[in-house]
C-alpha positions as CSV (number, residue, x, y, z in Angstrom):
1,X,0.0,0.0,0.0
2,X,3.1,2.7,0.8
3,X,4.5,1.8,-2.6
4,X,1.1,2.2,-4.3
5,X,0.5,5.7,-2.6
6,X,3.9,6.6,-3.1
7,X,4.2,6.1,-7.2
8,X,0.3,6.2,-7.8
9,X,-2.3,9.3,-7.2
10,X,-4.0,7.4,-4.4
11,X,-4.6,10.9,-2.3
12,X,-6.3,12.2,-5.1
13,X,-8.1,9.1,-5.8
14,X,-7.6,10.4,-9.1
15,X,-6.4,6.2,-10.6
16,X,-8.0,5.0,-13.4
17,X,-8.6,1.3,-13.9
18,X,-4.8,0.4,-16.1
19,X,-2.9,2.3,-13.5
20,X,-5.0,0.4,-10.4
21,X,-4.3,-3.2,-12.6
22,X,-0.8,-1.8,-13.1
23,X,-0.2,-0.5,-9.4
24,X,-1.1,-3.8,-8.1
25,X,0.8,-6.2,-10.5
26,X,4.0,-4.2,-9.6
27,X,3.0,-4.5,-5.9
28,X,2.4,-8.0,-6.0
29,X,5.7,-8.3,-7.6
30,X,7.9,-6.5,-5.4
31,X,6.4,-8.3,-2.5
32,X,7.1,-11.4,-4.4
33,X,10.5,-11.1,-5.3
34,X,11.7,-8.8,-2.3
35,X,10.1,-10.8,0.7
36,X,10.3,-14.3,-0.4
37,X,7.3,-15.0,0.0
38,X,5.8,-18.9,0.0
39,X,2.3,-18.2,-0.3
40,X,0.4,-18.9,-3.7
41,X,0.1,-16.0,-6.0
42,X,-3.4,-15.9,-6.0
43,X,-4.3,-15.7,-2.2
44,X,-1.7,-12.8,-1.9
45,X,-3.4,-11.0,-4.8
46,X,-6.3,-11.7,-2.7
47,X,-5.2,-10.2,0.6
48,X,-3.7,-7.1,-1.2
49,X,-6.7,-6.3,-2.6
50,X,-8.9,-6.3,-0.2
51,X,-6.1,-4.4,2.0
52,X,-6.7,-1.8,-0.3
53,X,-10.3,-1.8,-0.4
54,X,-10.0,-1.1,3.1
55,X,-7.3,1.6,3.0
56,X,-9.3,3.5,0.6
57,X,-12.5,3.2,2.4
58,X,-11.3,4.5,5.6
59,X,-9.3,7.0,4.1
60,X,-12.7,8.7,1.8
61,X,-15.2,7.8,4.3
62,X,-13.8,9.7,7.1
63,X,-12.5,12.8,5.1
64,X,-14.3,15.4,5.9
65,X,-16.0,17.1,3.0
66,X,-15.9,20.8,1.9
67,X,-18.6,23.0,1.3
68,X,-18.5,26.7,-0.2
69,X,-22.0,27.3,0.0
70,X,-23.4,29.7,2.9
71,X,-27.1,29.0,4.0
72,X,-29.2,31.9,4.4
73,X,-32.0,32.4,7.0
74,X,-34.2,33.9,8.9
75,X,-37.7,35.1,9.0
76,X,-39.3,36.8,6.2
77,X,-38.8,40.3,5.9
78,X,-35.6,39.9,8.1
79,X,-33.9,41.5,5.0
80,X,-32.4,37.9,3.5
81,X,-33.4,38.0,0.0
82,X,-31.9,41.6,-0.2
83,X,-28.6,40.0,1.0
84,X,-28.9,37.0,-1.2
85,X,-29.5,39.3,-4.5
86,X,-26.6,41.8,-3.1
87,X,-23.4,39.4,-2.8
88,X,-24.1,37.1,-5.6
89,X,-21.2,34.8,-5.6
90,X,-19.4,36.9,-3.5
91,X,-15.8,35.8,-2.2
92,X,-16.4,32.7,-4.3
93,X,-19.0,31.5,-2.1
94,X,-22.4,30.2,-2.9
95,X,-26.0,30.9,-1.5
96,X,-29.1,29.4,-0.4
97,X,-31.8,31.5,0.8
98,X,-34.2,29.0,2.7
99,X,-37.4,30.0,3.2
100,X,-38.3,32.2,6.1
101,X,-42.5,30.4,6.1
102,X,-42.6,28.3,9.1
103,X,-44.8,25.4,7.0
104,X,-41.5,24.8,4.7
105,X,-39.4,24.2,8.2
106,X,-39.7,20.4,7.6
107,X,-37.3,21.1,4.5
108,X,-34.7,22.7,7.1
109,X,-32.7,19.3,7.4
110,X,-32.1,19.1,3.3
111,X,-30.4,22.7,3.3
112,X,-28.5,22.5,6.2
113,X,-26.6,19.1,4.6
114,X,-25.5,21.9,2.1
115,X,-24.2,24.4,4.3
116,X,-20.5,25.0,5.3
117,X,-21.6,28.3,7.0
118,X,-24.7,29.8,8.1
119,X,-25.8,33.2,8.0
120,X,-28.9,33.8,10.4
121,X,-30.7,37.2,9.9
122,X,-32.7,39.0,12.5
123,X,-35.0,42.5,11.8
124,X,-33.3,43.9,14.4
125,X,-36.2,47.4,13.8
126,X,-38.7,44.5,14.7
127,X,-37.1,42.2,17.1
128,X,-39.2,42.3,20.2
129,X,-42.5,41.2,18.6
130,X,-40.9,38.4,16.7
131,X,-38.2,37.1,19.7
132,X,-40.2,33.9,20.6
133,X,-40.6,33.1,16.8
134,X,-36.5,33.6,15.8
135,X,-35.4,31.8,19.0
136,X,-37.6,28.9,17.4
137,X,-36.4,29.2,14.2
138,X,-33.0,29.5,15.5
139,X,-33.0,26.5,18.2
140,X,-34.7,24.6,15.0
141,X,-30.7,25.2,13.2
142,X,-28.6,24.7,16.6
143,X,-29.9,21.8,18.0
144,X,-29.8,19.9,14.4
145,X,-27.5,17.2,14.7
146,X,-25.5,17.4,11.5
147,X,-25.2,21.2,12.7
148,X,-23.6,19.8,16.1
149,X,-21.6,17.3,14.5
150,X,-19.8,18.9,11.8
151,X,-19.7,22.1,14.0
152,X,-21.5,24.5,11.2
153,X,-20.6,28.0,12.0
154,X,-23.6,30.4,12.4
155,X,-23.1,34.0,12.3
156,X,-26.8,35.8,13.8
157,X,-27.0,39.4,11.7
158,X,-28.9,42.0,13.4
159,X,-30.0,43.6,10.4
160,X,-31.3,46.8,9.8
161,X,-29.8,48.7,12.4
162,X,-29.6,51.6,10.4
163,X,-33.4,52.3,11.5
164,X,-33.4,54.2,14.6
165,X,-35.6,51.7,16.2
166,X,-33.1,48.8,16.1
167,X,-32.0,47.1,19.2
168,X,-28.2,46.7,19.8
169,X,-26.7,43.1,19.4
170,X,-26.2,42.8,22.7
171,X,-29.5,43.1,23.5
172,X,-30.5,40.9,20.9
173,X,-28.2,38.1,21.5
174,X,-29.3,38.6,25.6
175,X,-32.9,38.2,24.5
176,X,-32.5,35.1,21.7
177,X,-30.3,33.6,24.7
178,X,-33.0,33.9,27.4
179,X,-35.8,32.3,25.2
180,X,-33.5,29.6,23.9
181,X,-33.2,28.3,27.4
182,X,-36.7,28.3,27.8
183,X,-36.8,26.4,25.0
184,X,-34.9,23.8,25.4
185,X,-36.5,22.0,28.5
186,X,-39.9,21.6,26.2
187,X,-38.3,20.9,22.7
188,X,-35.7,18.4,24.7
189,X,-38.3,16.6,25.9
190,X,-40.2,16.4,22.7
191,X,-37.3,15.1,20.9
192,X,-36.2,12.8,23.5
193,X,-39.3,11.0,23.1
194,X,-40.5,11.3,19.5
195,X,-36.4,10.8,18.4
196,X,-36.8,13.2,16.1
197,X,-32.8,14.8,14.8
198,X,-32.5,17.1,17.1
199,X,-29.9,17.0,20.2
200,X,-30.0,19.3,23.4
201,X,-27.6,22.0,23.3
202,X,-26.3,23.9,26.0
203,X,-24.8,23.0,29.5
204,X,-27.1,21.3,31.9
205,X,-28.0,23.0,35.0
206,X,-26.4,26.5,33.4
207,X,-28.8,29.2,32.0
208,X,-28.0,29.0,27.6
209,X,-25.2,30.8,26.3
210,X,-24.1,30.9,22.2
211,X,-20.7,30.3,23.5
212,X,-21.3,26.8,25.4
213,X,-22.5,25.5,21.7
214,X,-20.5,22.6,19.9
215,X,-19.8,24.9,17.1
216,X,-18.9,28.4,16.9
217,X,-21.7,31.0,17.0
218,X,-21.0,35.0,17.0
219,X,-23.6,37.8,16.3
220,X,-23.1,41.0,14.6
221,X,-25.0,44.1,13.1
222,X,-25.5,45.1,9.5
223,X,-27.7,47.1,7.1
224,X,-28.0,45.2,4.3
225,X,-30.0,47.7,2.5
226,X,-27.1,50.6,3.2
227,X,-24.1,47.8,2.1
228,X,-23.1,47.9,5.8
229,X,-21.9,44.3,5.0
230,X,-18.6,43.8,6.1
231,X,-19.2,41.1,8.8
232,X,-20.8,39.3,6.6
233,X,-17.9,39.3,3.7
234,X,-15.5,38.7,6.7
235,X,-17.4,35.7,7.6
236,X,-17.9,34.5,4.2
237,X,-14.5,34.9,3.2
238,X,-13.6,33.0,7.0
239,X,-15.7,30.0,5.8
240,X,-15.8,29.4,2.1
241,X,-14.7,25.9,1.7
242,X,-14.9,25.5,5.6
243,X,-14.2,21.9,6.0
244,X,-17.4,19.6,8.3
């Protein structure tokens, strides 16, 4: 197996079928001539091969894979579309702008598999009445487990705050924090018994903070509208081709 991964493109797993025939005729040989060995030719060809079936498997089926593509959401009118339509392909990345209707939430599990980063909007001009209802949305996204496992990064956006009646992150993140705890001693319990994919999040007995999740979540203030952006294209440009 060194020899093959040291004259053939095994990393790239980039072989075609001759130089895989070819790679292990010369291996057989070498171990052949080199090591003397007794065994018939056939039941070594047998045990190299199936070696290598299981070098490759472990090596692809624990890699991690790479995503560019940055997963927009929020709830409607939290200014996502505008954002979407704005950066394009910016920094190289890709978008998907999920749906903000609560009846198309059962989708959520599909776009989040595409995700390498996620960008979570907030109105923050029209938080208060609409708290309970992004906390939801936004446990719905943390306490996913392929969001826990491959430790997606969510960046929250405060949007808007070029409105005089927007509410400061802090107070937005204090807010989404306190009705995220709440949240999860119902939702836990719902999952725990109708083992749905979600996990609990959080530390137990300790009141939920963003920063005792798996993965990394930060929040930060923009005006789409204004191009008051540059979070975002820091975090984009932190995260393209983030490896989960």
């Amino acid at each position: 197996l060194a020899y093959i991964n040291q004259h053939w493109n095994l990393e790239t797993g980039a072989m075609t079928s001759w130089e895989w025939k070819q790679a292990m005729g010369q291996t057989l040989q070498k171990l052949v001539n080199d090591m003397g060995i007794s065994m018939p030719v056939g039941t070594i060809a047998a045990l190299l091969i199936t070696s290598f079936v299981l070098a490759l498997f472990a090596r692809f089926s624990f890699k991690k894979r790479k995503s560019d593509t940055i997963l927009l959401a929020g709830l409607s009118g939290s200014g996502k579309t505008a954002l979407f339509y704005q950066q394009g392909k910016a920094n190289g990345a890709s978008f998907l702008d999920f749906p903000g209707h609560m009846r198309l939430r059962a989708k959520l599990d599909e776009y989040l598999k595409e995700a390498g980063a996620i960008l979570f909007l907030v109105d923050a001009a029209d938080f208060m009445p609409n708290v309970r209802e992004n906390a939801e949305y936004l446990y719905d996204i943390l306490s996913k487990a392929w969001v826990v496992k491959y430790k997606i990064p969510v960046l929250i956006i405060a949007n808007k705050v070029d409105k005089v009646t927007a509410h400061s992150t802090e107070f937005i993140r204090k807010q989404l924090e306190k009705e995220i705890d709440k949240l999860r001693i119902t939702r836990t319990a719902v999952s725990d018994a109708d083992m749905t994919s979600e996990v609990s999040i959080g530390k137990e007995g300790e009141p939920f903070k963003f920063t005792h999740c798996m993965n990394k979540v930060t929040i930060s203030e923009a005006s789409v509208i204004t191009g008051q952006v540059t979070s975002i294209c820091q975090f984009i440009r932190e995260h393209v081709g983030y490896q989960i």
